[in-house]
C-alpha positions in Angstrom: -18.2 107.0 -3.9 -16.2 105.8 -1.1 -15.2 102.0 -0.6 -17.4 102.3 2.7 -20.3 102.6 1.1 -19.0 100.8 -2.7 -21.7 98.2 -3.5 -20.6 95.2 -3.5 -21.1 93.0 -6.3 -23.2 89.7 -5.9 -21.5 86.3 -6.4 -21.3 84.8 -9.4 -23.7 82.2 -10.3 -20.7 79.1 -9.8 -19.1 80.8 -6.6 -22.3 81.2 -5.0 -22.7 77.2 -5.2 -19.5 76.6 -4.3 -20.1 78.7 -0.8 -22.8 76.9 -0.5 -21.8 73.2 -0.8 -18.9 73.9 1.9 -20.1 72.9 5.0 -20.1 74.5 8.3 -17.7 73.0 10.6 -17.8 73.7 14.5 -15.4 72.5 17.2 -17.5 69.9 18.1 -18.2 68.4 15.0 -14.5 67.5 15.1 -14.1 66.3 18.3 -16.8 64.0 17.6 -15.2 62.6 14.4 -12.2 62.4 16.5 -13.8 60.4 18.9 -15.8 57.6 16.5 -11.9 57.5 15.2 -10.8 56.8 18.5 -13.7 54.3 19.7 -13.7 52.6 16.2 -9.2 51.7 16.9 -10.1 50.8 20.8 -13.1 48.4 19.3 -10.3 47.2 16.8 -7.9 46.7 19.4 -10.2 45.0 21.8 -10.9 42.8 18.7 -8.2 41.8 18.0 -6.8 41.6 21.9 -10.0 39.0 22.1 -8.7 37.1 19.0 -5.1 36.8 20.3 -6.4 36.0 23.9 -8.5 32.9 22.1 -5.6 31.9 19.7 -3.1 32.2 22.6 -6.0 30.4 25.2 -6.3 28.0 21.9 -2.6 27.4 21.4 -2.0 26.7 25.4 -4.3 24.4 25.7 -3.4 22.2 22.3 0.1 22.4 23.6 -1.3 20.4 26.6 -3.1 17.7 24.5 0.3 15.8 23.8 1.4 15.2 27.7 -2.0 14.2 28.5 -1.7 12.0 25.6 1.5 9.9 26.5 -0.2 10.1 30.4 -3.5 8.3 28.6 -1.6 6.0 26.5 1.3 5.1 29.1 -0.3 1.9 29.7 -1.5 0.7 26.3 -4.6 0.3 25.4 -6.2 -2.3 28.0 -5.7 0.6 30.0 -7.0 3.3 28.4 -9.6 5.4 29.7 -12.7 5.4 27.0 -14.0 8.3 28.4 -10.9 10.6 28.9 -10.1 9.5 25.9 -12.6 11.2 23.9 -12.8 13.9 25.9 -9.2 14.7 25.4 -10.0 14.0 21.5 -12.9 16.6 21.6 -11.3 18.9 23.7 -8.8 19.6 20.9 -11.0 19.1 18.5 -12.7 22.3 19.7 -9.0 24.3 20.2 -8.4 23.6 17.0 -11.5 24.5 15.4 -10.9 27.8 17.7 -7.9 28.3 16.3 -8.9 27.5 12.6 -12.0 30.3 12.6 -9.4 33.1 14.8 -6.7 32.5 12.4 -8.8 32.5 9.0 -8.1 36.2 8.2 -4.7 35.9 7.9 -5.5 33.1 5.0 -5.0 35.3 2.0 -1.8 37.1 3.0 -0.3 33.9 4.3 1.7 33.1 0.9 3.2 36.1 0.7 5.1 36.1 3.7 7.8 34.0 2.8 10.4 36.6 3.0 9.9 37.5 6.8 13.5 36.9 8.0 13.4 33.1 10.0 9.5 32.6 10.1 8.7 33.3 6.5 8.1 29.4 5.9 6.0 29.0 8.2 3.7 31.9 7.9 3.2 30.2 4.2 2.6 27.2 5.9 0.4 27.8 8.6 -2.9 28.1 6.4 -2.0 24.2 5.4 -1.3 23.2 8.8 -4.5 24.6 10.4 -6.5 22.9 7.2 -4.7 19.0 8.0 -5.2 19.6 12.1 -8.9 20.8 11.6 -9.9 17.5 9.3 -7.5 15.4 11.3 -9.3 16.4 14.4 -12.6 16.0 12.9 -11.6 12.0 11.9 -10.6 11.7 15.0 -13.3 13.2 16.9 -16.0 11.0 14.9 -13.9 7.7 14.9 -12.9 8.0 18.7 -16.8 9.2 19.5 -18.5 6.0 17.5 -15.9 3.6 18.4 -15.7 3.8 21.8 -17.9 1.3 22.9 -15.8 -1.2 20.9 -12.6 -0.5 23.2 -14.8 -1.0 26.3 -15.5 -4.1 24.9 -11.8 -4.8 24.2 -10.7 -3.8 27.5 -12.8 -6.8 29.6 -11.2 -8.8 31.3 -12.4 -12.5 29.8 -11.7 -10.5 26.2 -10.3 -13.2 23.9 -10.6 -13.9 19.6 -14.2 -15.6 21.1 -15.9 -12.4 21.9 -14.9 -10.3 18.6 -18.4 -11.0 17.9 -19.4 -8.1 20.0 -17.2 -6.1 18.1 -20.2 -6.4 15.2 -22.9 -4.6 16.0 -20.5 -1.7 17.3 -18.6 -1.7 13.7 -22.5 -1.7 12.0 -23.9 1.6 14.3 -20.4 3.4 13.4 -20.2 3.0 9.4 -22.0 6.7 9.0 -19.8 8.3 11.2 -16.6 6.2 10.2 -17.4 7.3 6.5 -17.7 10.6 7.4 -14.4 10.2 9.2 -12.6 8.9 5.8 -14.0 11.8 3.9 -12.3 13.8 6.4 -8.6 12.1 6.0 -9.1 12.7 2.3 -8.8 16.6 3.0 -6.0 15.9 5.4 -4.5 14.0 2.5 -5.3 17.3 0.1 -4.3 19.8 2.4 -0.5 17.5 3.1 -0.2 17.7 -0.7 -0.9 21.1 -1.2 1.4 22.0 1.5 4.1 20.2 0.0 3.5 22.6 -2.9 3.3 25.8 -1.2 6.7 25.6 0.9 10.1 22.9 1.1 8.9 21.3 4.5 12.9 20.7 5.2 12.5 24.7 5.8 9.8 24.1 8.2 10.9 24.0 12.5 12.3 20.8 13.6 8.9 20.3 15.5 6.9 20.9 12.6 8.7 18.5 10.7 9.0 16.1 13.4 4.5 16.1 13.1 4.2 15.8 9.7 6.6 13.3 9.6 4.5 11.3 12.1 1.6 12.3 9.9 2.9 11.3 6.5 3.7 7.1 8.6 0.2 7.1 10.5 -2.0 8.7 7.8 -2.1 5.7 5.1 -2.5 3.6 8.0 -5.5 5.3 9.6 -6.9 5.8 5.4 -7.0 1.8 4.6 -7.8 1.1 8.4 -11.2 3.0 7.9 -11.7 2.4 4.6 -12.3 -1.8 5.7 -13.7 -1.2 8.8 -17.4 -1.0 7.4 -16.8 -4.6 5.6 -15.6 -6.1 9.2 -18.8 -7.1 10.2 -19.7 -9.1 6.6 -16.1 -10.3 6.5 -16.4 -12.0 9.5 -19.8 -13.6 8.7 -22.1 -11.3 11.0 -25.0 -12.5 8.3 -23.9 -15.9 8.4 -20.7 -18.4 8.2 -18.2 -17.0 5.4 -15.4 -19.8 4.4 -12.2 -18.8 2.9 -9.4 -20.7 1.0 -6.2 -19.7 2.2 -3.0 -20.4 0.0 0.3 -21.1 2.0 2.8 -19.7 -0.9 6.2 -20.6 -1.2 8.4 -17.6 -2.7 11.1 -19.9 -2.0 9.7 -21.4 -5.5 8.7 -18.4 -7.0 5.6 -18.1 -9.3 2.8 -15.0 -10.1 0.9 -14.4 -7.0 3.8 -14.7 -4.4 5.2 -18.2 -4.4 4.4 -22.1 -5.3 1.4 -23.0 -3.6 2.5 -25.3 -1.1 -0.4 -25.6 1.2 -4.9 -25.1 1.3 -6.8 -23.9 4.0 -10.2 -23.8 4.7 -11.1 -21.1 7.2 -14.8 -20.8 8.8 -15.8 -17.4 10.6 -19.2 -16.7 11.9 -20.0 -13.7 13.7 -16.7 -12.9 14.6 -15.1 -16.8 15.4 -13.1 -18.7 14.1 -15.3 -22.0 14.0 -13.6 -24.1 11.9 -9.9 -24.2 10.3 -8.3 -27.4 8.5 -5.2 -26.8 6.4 -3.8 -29.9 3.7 -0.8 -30.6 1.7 -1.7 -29.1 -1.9 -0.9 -32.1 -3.5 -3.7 -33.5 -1.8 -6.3 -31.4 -3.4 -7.0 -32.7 -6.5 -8.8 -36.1 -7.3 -7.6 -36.4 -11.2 -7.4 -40.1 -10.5 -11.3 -40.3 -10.6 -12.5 -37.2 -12.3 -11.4 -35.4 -16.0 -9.0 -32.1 -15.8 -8.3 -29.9 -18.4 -5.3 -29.0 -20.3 -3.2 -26.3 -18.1 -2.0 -23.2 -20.0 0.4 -23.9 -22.7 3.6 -22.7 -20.8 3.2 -25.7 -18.2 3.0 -28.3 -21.1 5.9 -26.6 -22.8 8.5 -25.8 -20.1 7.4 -28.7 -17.4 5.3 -31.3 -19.2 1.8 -31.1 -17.2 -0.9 -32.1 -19.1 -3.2 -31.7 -15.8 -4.6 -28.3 -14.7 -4.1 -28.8 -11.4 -4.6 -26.9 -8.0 -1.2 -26.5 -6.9 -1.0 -24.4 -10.6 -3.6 -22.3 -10.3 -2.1 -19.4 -9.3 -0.5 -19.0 -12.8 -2.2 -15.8 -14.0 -0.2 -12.5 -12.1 -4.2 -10.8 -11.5 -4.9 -12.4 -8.2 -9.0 -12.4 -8.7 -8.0 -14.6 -11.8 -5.9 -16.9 -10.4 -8.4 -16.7 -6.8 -11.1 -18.3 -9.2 -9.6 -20.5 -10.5 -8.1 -21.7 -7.4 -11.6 -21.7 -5.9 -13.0 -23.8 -8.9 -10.2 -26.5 -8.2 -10.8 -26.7 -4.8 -14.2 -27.4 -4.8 -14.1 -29.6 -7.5 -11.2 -32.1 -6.2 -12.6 -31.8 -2.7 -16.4 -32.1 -3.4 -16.4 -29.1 -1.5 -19.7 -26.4 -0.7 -18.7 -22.9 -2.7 -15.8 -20.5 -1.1 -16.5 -17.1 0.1 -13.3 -15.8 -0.8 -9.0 -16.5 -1.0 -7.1 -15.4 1.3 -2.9 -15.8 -0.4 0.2 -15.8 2.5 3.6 -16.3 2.0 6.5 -16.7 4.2 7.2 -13.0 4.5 3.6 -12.7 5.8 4.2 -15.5 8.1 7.3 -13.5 9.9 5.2 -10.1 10.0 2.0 -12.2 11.1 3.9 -13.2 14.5 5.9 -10.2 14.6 2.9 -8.9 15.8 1.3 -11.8 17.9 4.7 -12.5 20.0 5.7 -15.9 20.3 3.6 -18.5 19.4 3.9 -22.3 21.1 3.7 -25.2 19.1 1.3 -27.2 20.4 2.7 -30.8 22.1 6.3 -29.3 22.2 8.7 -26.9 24.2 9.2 -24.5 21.5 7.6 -21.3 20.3 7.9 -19.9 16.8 8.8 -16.2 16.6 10.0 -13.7 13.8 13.6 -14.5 13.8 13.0 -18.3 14.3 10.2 -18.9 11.7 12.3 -19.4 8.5 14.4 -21.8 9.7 11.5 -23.6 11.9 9.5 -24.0 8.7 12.4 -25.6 7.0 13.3 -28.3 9.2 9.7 -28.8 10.1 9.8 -29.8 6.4 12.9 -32.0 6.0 12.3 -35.5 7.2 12.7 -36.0 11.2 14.6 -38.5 13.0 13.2 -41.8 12.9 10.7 -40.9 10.1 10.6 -43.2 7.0 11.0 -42.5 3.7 7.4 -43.2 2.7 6.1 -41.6 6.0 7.6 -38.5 5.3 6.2 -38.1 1.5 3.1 -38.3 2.9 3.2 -36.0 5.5 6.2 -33.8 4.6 3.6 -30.6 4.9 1.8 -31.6 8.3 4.0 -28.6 9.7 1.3 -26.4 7.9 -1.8 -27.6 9.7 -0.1 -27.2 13.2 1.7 -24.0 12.9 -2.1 -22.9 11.9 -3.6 -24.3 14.9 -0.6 -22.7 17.0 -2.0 -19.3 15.4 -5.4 -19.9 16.3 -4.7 -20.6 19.7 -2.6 -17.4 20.4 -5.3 -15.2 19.1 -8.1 -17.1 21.1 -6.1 -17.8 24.4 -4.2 -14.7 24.5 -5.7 -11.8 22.1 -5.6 -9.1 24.7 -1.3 -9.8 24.7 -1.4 -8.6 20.8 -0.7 -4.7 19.9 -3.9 -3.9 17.5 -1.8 -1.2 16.5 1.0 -3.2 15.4 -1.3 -6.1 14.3 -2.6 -3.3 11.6 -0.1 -1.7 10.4 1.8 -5.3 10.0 -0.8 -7.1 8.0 -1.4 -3.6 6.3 2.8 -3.8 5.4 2.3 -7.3 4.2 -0.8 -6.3 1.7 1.4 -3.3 0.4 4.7 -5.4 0.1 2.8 -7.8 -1.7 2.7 -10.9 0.9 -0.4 -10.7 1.4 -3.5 -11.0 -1.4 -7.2 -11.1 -0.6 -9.9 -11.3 -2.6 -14.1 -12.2 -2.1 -16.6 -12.8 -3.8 -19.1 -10.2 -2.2 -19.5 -7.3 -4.9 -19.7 -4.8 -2.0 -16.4 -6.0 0.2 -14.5 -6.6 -3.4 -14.9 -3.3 -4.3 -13.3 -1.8 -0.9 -10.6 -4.1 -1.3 -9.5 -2.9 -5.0 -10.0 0.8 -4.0 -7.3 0.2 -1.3 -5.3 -2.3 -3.8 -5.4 -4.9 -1.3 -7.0 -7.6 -3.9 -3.8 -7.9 -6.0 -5.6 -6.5 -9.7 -3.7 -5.8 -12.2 -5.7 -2.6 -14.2 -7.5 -3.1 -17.1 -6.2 0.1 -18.8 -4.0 1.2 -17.6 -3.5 5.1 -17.6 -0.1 6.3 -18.9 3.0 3.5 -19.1 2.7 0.7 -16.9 5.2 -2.8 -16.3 5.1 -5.9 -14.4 7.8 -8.3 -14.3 6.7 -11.9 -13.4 9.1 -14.4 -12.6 7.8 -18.6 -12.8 9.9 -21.1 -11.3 9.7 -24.3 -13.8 12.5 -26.1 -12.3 10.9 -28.4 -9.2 13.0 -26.5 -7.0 13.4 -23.5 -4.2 15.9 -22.0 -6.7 14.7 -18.5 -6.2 16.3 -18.9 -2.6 19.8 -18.3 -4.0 18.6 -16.1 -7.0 18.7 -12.2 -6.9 17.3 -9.8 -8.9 17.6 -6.1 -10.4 15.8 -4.2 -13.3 16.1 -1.9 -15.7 14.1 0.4 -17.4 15.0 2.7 -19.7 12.4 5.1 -21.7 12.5 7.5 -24.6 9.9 9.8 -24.9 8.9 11.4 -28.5 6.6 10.7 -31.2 6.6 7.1 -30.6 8.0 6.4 -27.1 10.3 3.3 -26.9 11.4 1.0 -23.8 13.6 -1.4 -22.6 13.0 -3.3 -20.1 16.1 -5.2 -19.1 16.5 -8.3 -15.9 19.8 -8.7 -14.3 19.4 -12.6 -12.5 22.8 -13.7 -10.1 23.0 -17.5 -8.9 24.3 -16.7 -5.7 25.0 -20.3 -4.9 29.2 -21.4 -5.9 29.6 -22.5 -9.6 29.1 -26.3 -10.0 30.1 -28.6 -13.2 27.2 -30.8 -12.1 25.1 -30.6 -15.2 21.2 -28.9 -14.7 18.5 -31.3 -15.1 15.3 -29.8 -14.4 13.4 -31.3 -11.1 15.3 -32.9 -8.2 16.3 -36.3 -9.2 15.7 -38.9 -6.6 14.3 -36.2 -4.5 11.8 -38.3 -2.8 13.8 -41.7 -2.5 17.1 -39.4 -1.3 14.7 -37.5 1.3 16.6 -34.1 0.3 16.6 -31.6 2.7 15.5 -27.7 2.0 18.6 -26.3 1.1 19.7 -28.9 -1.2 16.5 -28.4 -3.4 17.5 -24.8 -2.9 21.0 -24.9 -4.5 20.0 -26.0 -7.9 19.8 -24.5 -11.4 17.1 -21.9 -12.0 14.5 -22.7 -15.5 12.5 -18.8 -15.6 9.0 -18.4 -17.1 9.2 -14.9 -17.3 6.2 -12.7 -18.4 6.4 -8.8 -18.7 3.1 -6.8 -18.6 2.9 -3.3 -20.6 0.1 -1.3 -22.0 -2.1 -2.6 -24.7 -0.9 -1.5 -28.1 2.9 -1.9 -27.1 4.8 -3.2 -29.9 8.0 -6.0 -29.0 10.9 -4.8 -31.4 13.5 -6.9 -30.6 14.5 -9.1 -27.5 17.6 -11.4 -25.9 17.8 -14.9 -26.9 17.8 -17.9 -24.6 19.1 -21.4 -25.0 17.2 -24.0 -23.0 19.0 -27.4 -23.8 16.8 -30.0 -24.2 18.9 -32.4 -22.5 17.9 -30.0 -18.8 14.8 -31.0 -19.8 12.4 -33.5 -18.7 10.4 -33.2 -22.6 14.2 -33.2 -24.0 13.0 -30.6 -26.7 15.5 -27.6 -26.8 13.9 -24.0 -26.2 16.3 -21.4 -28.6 13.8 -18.5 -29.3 13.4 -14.8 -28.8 10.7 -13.2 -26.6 7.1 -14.2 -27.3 3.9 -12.1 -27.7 0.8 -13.8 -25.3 -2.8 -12.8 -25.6 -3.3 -13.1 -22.0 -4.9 -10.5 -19.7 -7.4 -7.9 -21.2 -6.0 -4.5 -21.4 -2.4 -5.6 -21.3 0.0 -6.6 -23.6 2.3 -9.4 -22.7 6.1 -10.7 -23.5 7.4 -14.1 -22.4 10.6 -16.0 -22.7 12.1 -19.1 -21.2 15.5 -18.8 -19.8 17.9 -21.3 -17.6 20.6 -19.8 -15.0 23.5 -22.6 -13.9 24.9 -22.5 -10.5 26.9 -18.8 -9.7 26.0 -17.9 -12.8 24.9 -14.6 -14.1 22.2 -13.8 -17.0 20.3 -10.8 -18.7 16.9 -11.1 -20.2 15.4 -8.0 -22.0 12.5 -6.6 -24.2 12.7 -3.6 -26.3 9.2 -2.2 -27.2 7.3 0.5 -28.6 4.9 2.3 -26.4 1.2 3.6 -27.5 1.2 7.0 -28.1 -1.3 7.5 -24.7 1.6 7.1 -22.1 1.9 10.7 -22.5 -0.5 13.4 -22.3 -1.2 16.8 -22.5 -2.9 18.5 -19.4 -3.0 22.3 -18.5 -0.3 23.2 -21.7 2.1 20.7 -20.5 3.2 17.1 -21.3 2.9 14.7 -18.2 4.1 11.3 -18.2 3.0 9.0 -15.5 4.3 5.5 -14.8 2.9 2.7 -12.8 5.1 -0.3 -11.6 3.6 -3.2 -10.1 5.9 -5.6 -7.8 5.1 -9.4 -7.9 4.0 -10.8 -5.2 6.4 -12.8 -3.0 9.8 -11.4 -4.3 12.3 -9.0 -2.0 13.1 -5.5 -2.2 14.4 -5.4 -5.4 16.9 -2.6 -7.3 15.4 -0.4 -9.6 16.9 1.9 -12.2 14.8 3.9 -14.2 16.3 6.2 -16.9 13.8 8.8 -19.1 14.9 10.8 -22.2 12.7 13.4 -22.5 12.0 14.9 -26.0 15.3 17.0 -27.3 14.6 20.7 -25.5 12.2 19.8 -23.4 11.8 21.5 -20.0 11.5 19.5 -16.6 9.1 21.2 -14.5 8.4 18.9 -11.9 9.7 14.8 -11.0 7.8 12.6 -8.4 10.1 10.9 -7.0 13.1 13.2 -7.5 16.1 12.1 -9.8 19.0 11.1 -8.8 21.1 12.1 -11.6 20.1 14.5 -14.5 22.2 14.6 -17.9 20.4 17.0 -20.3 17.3 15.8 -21.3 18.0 12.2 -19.3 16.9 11.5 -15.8 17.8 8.6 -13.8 16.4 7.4 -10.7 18.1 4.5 -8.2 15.2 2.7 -6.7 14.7 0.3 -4.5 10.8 -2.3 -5.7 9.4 -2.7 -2.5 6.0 -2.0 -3.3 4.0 -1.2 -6.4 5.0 2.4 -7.1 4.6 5.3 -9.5 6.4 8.0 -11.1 5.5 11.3 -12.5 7.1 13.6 -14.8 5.7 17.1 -16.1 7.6 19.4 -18.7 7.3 21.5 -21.9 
């Protein structure tokens, strides 16, 4: 048979599947696949050409927003255009959110572009970014939007302290959208801390850095500012007259809420106005000639003498809503006086950043004006005896000063409010509440517990969480010693099984040595008509009171000699540190020390700590310390020192430490403010 006409032999059973599973594929099926491939990259291209056109249309028109800005603003607020305003706000509010949506898809890659040559950072950084401008915006968008009537009102031209009532009703329609606004700067506040963890900003462009730096100074300030706002309207009595004491504190004479209390003020607001204000020498206060007091706490009988609980002592306990009561109580009792809605404390300090803000303020029936250089000095002659003023004239009336310089303030802020920078005005008084010049505290549940959320009432915590200290100087001399006495501290911490501290106080008289021998009070101070600065220059007798978690143990302490001939009870005070059972959650050390004339003394407490200052979260060991600054007292040194357990690993400090040694980490601080410290490792 030929192989023409061979038969050919069927398929096998497998290669006949095969054959027919393949399909048929013509020339046009493939220039159709090759044109879905083509229209699907033109669709991707167009896509994307939209997205970069929006980005890029996005991007232009944010980079507008700051010109217009300085254009609105040029003329301070008085001037300000409500209506531009906000639609400048919402304008890039909606860039920004355009931005936000267009840029989204990069999100996930975004942290793994750090090594692109130059913009590497950035790209890290930009999903952070985009997260603080879109909840910035949308703060600022609701605050600007519900708040604008409010500015109108500010802007009129009769606008004075009188008409803040308006002010009310405005504050009252906003709280929804100024809550929602707060909830808003709290992912702000997230996103800025998680970008801090994601990239070093100092690697960040100049005009990044530059924003955020402006972000980190205005964003507290806008956080507490909307955080009040809702209690405006009941603080300022929109439901009815609210009356406040206010407590003029000398931290010339230093004691635990910010100073001596020198002066009491009785402040009366009623829908928005100040309708009454009266202010009194503190010594005037209490009527113990006609009506029983009780015993004071046991350090005033021991170290002073006083057998009288009175009002100008009130202020003994370092929590401020402790020492507000009882201030409160004494008040009403030696003045017959309705209840108090609240305490208001101010120092000196406060004074100067009050009027810092206000301008120059006249003093009534005189040529002269008080203003933030000036005040110091103007309070102290106000309070030495004047020319032609008698002896017996001037005890009596030595602290008149108080009640004018209050009525100068009044004035200014009626006559001339529109003058005053709010901005300024804020973040002043808001300075003076976290530098600790400034204390407030009410009685309404609902205002109270704003106020301790921002740390504006001056608590102490009842537990605290992880290690926590206080150091609270008491002036028991009769003096404005703490004028020429400094102060540094020292606390050093070992961490182990049973964690140990010492907390040392470095005191310097800066005053010039003296052979006059200390005796406690100003002799003849009233017959002699002393002025300031010689009650100032005098020998310093120190209550001091250290705060530490409850459970702390005192192990060993310095030891003070308090002749008794300094002494107005004449019994000598030779003793080591004392334990006091005196604020709940808290364990407290006291001792009693004297510092001469340009002298120099240490006072220290050595203590073990509870076990719970350090705890275990996540497989590591984190250790978390609070300080709290007294009230009244300046920037003060800090050195801290922590020994971590022998081999321990550091994996992150908050602050960082200036020196490392090992397992030792120091840091050089400067108490300015309460503050807190954080320390993870394994």
């Amino acid at each position: 048979m030929t192989a023409k006409n061979r038969p050919i032999d069927p398929p096998s059973a497998p290669e006949a599947a095969r054959e027919k599973a393949q399909p048929v594929t013509s020339p046009n099926t493939g220039r159709i696949a090759r044109l879905l491939i083509l229209a699907g990259l033109l669709i991707l291209l167009v896509w994307l050409g939209l997205k970069t056109w929006r980005v890029i249309a996005a991007a232009q028109s944010l980079l507008a927003v700051e010109e217009e800005a300085r254009a609105l603003l040029s003329g301070g607020l008085n001037s300000l255009d409500p209506d531009a305003a906000e639609a400048l706000v919402l304008g890039a509010r909606a860039d920004i959110v355009t931005l936000h949506r267009e840029l989204d898809i990069a999100r996930p890659v975004a942290p793994y572009l750090g090594w692109i040559p130059r913009f590497g950072p950035t790209l890290v950084a930009a999903p952070y970014l985009l997260d603080m401008a879109d909840a910035g915006s949308e703060a600022g968008a609701l605050a600007v939007s519900s708040l604008k009537p409010a500015l109108a009102v500010i802007q009129h031209d009769d606008f004075s302290a009188a008409r803040l009532g308006e002010l009310l009703p405005i504050l009252t329609a906003a709280t929804p959208d100024i809550v929602a606004a707060q909830d808003a700067l709290q992912r702000v506040s997230a996103a800025r801390q998680a970008l801090d963890d994601a990239v070093a900003v100092d690697q960040l462009p100049w005009r990044v850095r530059q924003l955020l730096q402006l972000a980190d100074e205005y964003l507290p300030l806008a956080q507490d500012g909307l955080r009040l706002t809702p209690s405006l309207p009941a603080l300022l009595g929109q439901d009815g007259p609210r009356r406040y004491l206010i407590l003029a504190q000398n931290e010339d004479e230093m004691r635990a809420t910010g100073g001596f209390i020198t002066g009491a003020g009785v402040i009366t607001v009623q829908n928005g106005q100040i309708i009454d204000l009266t202010f009194r020498d503190a010594n005037q206060v209490d009527n113990w000639a006609n009506k029983p007091y009780d015993f004071p706490p046991q350090p005033f009988y021991d170290f002073m003498g006083a057998e009288l609980f009175l009002f100008r002592d009130a202020n003994y306990w370092p929590d401020f809503p402790t020492s507000a009561q009882k201030a409160m109580e004494l008040f009403v009792y030696g003045q017959d006086a309705p209840p108090l809605d609240g305490v208001i404390a101010i120092d000196q300090a406060f004074l100067r950043a009050l009027v810092d803000a206000t301008g120059p303020v006249p003093i009534p029936g005189t040529d002269r004006k008080i203003n933030a250089d000036n005040l110091l000095e103007m309070l102290r002659q106000a309070r030495d005896i004047q020319e032609g003023q008698d002896v017996a004239d001037w005890v009596n009336n030595r602290k008149a000063f108080l009640g004018g310089f209050a009525t100068a303030i009044q004035a200014k802020l009626e006559s001339d409010f529109g003058s005053i920078d709010p901005v300024k005005l804020a973040r002043n008084m808001i300075g003076a509440i976290d530098n600790r010049h400034l204390s407030i505290y009410v009685r309404d549940p609902a205002v109270a517990a704003v106020l301790a959320a921002n740390g504006w009432d001056g608590r102490l915590p009842e537990a605290p969480p992880g290690d926590f200290w206080m150091a609270v100087d008491t002036n028991m001399g009769f003096n404005k010693a703490n004028v020429m006495v400094e102060r540094s501290l020292q606390y050093v911490v070992s961490l182990g099984d049973r964690p140990q501290a010492t907390l040392a106080l470095n005191y310097r008289h800066t005053g010039p040595p003296s052979n006059e021998a200390c005796f406690q009070g100003v002799e003849d101070e009233f017959e002699q008509a002393a002025d300031y600065l010689t009650l100032a220059d005098q020998c310093y007798w120190n209550f001091l009171r250290v705060y530490a978690p409850r459970g702390s143990r005192l192990l060993d302490s310095s030891t003070h000699l308090v002749p008794g001939d300094t002494l107005f009870n004449g019994v000598t005070w030779e003793n080591a540190a004392q334990t006091y059972d005196e604020m709940p959650g808290l364990a407290t050390f006291g001792n009693f020390m004297l510092l001469p004339r340009g002298a120099e003394g240490t006072v220290y407490f050595q203590y073990e700590l509870p076990a719970g200052v350090v705890v275990s979260e996540d497989g590591d060991t984190v250790y978390r310390l609070t300080i709290h600054k007294q009230p009244g007292t300046r920037p003060e040194p800090l050195y801290l020192t922590v020994s971590l357990p022998s081999g321990a690993e550091l994996l992150e400090a908050s602050p960082t430490p200036t020196q490392v040694d090992g397992d030792i980490f120091i840091f050089e601080l400067s108490l300015a403010s309460d503050m807190e410290l954080t320390m993870r490792y394994r």
